[in-house]
C-alpha positions in Angstrom: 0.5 3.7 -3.5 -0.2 4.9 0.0 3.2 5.0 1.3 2.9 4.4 5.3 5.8 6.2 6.7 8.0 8.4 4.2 5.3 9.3 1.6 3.5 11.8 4.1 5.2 15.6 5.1 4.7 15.4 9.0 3.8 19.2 10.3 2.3 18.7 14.2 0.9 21.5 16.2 -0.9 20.7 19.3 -2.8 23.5 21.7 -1.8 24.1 25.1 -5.0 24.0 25.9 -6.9 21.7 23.8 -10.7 21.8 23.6 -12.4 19.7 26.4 -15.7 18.4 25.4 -17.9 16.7 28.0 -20.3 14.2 26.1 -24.0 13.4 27.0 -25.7 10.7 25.2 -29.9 12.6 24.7 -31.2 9.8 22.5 -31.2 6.8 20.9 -30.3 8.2 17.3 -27.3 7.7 15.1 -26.1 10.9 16.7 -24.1 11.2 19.7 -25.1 15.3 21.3 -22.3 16.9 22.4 -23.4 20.2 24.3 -26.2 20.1 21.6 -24.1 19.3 18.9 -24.6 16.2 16.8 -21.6 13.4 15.8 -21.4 14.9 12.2 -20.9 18.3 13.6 -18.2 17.0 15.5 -16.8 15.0 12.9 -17.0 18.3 11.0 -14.9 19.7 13.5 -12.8 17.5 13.3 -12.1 18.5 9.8 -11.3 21.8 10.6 -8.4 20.6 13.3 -7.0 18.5 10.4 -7.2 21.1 8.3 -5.6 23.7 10.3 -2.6 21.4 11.0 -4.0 20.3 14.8 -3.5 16.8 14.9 -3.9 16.6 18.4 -6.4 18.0 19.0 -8.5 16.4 15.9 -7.3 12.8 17.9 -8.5 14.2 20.9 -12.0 14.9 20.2 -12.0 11.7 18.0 -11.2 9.9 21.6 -13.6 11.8 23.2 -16.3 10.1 21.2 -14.6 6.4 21.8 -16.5 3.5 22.1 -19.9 5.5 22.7 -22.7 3.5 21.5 -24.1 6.5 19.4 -20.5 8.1 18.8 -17.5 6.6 17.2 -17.9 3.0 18.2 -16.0 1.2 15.6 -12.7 3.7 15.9 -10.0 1.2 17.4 -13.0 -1.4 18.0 -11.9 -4.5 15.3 -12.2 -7.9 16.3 -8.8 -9.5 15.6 -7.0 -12.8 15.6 -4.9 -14.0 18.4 -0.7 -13.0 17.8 0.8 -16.2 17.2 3.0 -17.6 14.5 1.2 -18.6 11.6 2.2 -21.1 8.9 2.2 -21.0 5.1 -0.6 -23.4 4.9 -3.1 -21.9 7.5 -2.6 -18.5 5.3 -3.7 -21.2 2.3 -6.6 -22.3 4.4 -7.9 -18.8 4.9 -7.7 -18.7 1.2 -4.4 -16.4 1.1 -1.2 -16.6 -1.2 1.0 -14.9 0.0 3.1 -14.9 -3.6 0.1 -13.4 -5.4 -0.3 -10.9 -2.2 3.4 -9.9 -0.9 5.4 -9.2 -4.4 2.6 -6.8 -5.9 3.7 -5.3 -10.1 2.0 -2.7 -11.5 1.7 -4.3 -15.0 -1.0 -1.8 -15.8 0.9 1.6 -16.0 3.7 -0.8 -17.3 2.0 -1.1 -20.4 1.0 2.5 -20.8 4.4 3.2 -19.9 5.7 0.9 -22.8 2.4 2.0 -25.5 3.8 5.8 -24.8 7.9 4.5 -25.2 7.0 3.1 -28.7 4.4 5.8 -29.5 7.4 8.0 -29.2 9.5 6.0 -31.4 6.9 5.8 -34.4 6.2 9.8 -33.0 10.1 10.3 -33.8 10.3 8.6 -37.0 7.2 10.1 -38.2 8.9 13.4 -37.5 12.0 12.7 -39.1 10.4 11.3 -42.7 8.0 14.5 -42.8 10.0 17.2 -41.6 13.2 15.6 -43.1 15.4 16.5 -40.6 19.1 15.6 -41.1 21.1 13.7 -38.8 22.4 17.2 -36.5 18.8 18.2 -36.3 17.8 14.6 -34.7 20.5 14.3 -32.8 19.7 17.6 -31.1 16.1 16.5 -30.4 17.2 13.1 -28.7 20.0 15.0 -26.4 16.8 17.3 -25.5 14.6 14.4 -24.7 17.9 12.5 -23.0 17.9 15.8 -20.4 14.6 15.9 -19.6 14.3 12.6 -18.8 17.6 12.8 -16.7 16.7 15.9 -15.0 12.7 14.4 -13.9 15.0 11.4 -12.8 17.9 14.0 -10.7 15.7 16.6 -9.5 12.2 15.0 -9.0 12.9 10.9 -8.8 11.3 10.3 -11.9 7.9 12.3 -10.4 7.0 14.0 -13.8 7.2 10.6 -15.7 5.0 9.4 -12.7 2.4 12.1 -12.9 2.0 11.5 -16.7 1.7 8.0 -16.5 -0.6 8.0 -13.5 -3.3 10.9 -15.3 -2.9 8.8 -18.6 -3.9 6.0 -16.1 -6.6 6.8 -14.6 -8.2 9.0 -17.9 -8.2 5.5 -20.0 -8.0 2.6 -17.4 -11.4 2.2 -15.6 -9.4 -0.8 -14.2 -6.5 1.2 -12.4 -8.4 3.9 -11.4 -10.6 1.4 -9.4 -8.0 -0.2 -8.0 -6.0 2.4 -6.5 -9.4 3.8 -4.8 -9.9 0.3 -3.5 -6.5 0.3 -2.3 -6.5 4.0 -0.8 -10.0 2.3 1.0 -8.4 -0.3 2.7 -5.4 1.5 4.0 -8.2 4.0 5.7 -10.6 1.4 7.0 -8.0 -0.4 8.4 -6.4 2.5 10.6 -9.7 3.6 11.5 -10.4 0.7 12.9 -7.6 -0.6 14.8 -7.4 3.0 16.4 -5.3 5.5 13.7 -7.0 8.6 12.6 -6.5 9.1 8.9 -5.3 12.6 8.3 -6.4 13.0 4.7 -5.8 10.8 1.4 -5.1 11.5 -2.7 -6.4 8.9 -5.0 -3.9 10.8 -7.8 -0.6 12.5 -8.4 -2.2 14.7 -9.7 -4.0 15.7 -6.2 -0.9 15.2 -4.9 0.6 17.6 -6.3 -2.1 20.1 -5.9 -2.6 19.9 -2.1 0.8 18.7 -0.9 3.4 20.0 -4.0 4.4 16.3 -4.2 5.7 14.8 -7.2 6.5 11.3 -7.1 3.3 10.1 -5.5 0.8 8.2 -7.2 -1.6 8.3 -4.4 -1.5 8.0 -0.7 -3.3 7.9 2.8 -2.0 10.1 5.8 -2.4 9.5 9.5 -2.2 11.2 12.4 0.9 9.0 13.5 2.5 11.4 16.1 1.9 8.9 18.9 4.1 6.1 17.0 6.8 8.8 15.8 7.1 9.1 19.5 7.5 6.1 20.6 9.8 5.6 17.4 11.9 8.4 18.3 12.3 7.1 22.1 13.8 3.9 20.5 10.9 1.9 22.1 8.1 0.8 19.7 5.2 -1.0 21.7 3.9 -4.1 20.4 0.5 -2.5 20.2 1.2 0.4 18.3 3.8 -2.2 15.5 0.8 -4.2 15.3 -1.4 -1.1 14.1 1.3 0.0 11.2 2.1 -3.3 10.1 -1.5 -4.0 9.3 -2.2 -0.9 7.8 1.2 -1.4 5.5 -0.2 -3.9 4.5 -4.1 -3.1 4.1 -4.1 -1.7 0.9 -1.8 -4.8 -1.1 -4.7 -7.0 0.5 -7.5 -5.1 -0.7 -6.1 -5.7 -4.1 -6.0 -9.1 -3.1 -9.2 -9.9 -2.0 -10.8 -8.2 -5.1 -8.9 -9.3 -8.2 -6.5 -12.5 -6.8 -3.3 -10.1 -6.9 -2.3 -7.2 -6.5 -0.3 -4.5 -8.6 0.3 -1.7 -6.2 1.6 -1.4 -2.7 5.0 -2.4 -3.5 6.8 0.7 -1.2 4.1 -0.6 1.4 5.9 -3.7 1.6 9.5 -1.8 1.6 8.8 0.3 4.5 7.3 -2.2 6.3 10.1 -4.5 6.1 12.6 -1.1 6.6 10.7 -0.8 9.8 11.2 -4.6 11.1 14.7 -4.5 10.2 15.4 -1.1 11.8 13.6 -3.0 15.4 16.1 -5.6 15.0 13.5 -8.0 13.9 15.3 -11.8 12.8 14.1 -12.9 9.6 11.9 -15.6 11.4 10.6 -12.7 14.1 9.8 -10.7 10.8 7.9 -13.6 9.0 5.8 -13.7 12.3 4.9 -10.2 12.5 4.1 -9.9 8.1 2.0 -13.4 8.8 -0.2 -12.4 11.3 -0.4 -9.3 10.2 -1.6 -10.3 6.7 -4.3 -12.7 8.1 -5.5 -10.1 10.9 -6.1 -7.5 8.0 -7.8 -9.9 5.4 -10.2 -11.2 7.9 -11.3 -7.3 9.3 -12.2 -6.9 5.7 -13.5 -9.6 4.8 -15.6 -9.2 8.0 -16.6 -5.3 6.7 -16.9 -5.6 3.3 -19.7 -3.4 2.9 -18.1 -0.9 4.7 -15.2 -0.4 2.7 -17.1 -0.6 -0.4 -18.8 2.2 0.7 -16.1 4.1 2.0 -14.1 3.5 -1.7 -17.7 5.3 -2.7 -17.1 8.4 -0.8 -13.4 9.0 -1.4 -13.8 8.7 -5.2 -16.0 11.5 -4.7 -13.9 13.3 -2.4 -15.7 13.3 0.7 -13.7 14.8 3.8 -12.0 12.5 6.2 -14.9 13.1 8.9 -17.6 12.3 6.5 -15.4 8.9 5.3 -15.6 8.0 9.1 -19.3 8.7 8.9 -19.7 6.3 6.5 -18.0 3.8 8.2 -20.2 4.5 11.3 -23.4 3.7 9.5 -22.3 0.6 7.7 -20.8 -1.5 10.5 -23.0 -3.3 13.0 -22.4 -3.7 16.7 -22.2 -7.6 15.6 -19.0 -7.3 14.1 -17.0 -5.5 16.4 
């Protein structure tokens, strides 16, 4: 779930001449004005950038409203720990296992995957004693299901077996389904806040096969990550801008976490995370560093906005927009905690 890097299909355009917007504070409401229009409008706006594939210019009028009391104060604005190496056992006394946190199994669609394997069997047998097919007959029906299966594996890495299992698991697990919203939640709240606009999200494969054509995705969170493919690109990743991915790799493993003691998805979180180090040159000890901190900065931002993302996990399992998500987060963070 929410792949960080390779799950998302990166299509940029930027304007010449991007929309300037000059912003004048008329009140002391929730709303910032801009030239008469209110924060939600803008936020609306930015929907429409988004939408249209303007990335830049969606960024640009989210930056525009920075750090404005009465605009998008919490966007980039998270209090967070000093960068240090941290040990084993001050993770423990922050309450964090990092077994039960960084080595995530999805036991859940495991065990619809195995119900639906032996299903088929008794499916198969069932077949066989009432139809009573002979031995050719059955043999052509296995070599059928052998190709499909190989074909789903070839041509679509396994993303038809993934889109069954995941529909099956959301239709009959309340469990799952709440789980990978919670996890979608915390990749979003986390970017938001340390200063990456989300670009849109799927809870399902299902929607992600509707809105991107993707197969193999369970669900996913997409950012406007242009700035950090730049710097990637130029062979010079800042410290800042690691910091920011690393903890929103990680966000959605340690939502899991913090709600139910361990976590099941984010396992390809983990993988490009620790693709990423190694491709920096990171040492093993450099790496443990950067996953540490990063773990404990991230559990203690949501910790800190709890409410928040519980609201926010509200509004994406109803498939609000990404401007209305960062609404949400707007009205349910005080100054206090920023």
């Amino acid at each position: 779930m929410g792949t960080l890097l390779v799950y998302h299909h990166h299509h940029y355009c930027s304007h010449s001449n991007p929309k300037q917007f000059q912003f004048k504070i008329l009140s002391s409401s929730s709303d910032v004005v801009v030239n008469n229009v209110s924060r939600k409008q803008v936020l609306k706006q930015v929907d429409n950038e988004l939408q249209s594939g303007n990335e830049r210019a969606a960024l640009s009028l989210v930056k525009d409203l920075q750090a404005n009391p009465n605009g998008l104060r919490c966007f980039g604005a998270a209090r967070q720990v000093p960068q240090r190496l941290y040990t084993l056992d001050e993770l423990k006394l922050n309450g964090i296992e990092t077994q039960s946190l960084l080595s995530p199994t999805d036991t859940t669609l495991g065990s619809i995957e195995r119900n639906l394997q032996l299903a088929a069997g008794l499916g198969g047998f069932a077949a066989w004693k009432g139809f009573d097919l002979d031995a050719q007959k059955l043999l052509y029906i296995s070599l059928g299901v052998l190709f499909l299966w190989t074909l789903d594996v070839v041509s679509f890495n396994g993303g038809a077996s993934t889109l069954v299992l995941d529909t099956i698991g959301h239709t009959f697990s309340q469990k799952y389904h709440n789980r990978v919203i919670q996890h979608e939640a915390g990749h979003f709240l986390i970017a938001y806040l340390l200063g990456i606009l989300p670009r849109g999200y799927t809870l399902t494969s299902l929607d992600a096969l509707k809105t991107q054509g993707s197969l193999n995705v369970q669900a996913g969170t997409a950012f406007v990550d242009f700035e950090f493919l730049e710097e990637a690109n130029s062979g010079k990743v800042t410290a800042t801008m690691l910091n920011r991915f690393s903890c929103i790799a990680l966000a959605g493993v340690i939502t899991e976490y913090l709600l139910y003691g361990y976590a099941e998805g984010g396992l390809n979180d983990i993988n490009q995370l620790d693709i990423l180090l190694k491709s920096l040159g990171f040492t093993q000890k450099k790496a443990d560093s950067q996953v540490r901190w990063s773990v404990l900065n991230t559990a203690l931002i949501l910790r800190r906005h709890e409410v928040a993302r519980v609201k926010l996990a509200d509004a994406m399992s109803q498939g609000m927009s990404v401007g209305s998500c960062i609404e949400v987060i707007e009205n349910n963070i005080d100054d206090k905690d920023l």
